[in-house]
C-alpha positions as MATLAB code, in Angstrom:
seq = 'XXXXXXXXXXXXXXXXXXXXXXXXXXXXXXXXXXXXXXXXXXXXXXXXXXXXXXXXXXXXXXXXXXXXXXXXXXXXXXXXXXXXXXXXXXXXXXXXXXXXXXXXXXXXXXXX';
ca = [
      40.794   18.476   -7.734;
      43.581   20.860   -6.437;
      45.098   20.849   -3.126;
      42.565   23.672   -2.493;
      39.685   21.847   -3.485;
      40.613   18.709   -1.581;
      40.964   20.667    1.634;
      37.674   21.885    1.468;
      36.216   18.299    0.667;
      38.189   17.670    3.950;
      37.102   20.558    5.887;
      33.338   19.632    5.014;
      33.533   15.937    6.073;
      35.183   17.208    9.392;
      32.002   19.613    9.610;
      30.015   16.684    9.238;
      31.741   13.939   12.056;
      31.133   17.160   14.203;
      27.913   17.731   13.468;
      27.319   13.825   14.216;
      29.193   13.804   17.346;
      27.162   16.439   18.304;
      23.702   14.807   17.763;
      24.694   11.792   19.224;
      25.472   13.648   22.311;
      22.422   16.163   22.009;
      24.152   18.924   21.674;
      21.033   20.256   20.252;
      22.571   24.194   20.218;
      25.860   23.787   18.790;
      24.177   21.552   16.619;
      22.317   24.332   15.049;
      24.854   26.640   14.869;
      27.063   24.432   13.218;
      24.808   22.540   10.705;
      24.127   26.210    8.821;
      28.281   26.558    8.432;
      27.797   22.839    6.979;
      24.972   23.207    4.661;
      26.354   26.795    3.212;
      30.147   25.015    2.840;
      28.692   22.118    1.380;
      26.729   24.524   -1.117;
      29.825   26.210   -1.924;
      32.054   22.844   -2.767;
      28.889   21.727   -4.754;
      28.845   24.922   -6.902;
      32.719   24.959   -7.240;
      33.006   21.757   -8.410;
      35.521   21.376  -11.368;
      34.382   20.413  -14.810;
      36.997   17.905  -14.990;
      38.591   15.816  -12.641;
      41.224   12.709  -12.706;
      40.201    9.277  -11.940;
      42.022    9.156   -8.528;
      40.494   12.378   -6.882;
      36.917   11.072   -8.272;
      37.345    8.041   -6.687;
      38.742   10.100   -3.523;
      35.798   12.078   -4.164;
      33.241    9.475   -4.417;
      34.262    8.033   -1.139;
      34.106   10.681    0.944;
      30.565   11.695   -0.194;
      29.335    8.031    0.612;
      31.068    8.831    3.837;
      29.338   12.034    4.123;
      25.522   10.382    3.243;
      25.727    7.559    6.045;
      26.676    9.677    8.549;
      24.040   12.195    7.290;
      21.732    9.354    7.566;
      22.873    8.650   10.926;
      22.216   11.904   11.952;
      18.644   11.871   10.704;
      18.063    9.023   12.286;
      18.924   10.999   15.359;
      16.914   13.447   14.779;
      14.088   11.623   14.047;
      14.148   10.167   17.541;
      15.056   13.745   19.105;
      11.824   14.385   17.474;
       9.968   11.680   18.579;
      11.185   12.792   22.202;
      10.047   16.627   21.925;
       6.800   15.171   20.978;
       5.842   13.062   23.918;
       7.125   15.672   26.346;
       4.941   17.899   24.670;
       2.147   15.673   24.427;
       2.865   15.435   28.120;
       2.716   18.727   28.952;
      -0.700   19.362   27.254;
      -2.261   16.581   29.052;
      -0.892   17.950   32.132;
      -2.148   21.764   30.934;
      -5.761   19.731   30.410;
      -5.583   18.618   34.140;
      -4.490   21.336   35.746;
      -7.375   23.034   34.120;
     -10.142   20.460   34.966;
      -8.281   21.018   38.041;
      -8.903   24.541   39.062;
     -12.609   24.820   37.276;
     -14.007   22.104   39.734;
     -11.849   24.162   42.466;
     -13.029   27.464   41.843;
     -16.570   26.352   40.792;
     -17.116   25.275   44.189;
     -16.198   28.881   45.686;
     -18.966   29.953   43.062;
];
């Protein structure tokens, strides 16, 4: 692992705290935007990777991506409740679409 390659193991984990800070603080957006420049730089390091490496940068290596899978677990988790949220307020906002219709038939039938 070169000092190349080692910068862009560094430059994706750095993607990644963003792109946790980010759902922690529902920065739903930037979020977005940012998690495509993660997944296509992550793709790239994965494709790169060198046939050989020394037993120092794998362990380097190894660290980091355990580092990199909690907080992507983290940030499912996140999403999973973001999720969970979108869902009531839309469940919401049928049942309120339901009543508002019930609403207006039984006001308009009576004009009928």
């Amino acid at each position: 692992m070169g000092n190349v390659q080692s910068e862009d193991y560094e430059d994706v984990y750095k993607l990644n705290l963003s792109l946790l800070e980010m759902a922690k603080e529902g920065k739903w957006d930037e979020f977005i935007e940012l998690a495509e420049v993660y997944i296509i730089t992550l793709h790239d390091i994965i494709e790169n990777q060198p046939a050989e490496m020394m037993q120092d940068e794998k362990k380097n290596l190894s660290v980091m991506l355990s580092s990199l899978l909690e907080n992507e677990d983290e940030i499912t988790k996140t999403l999973k409740s973001r999720l969970d949220v979108l869902r009531k307020d839309m469940s919401s906002l049928q049942h309120g679409k339901k009543c508002s219709k019930a609403y207006s038939s039984q006001y308009t039938s009576a004009f009928h």
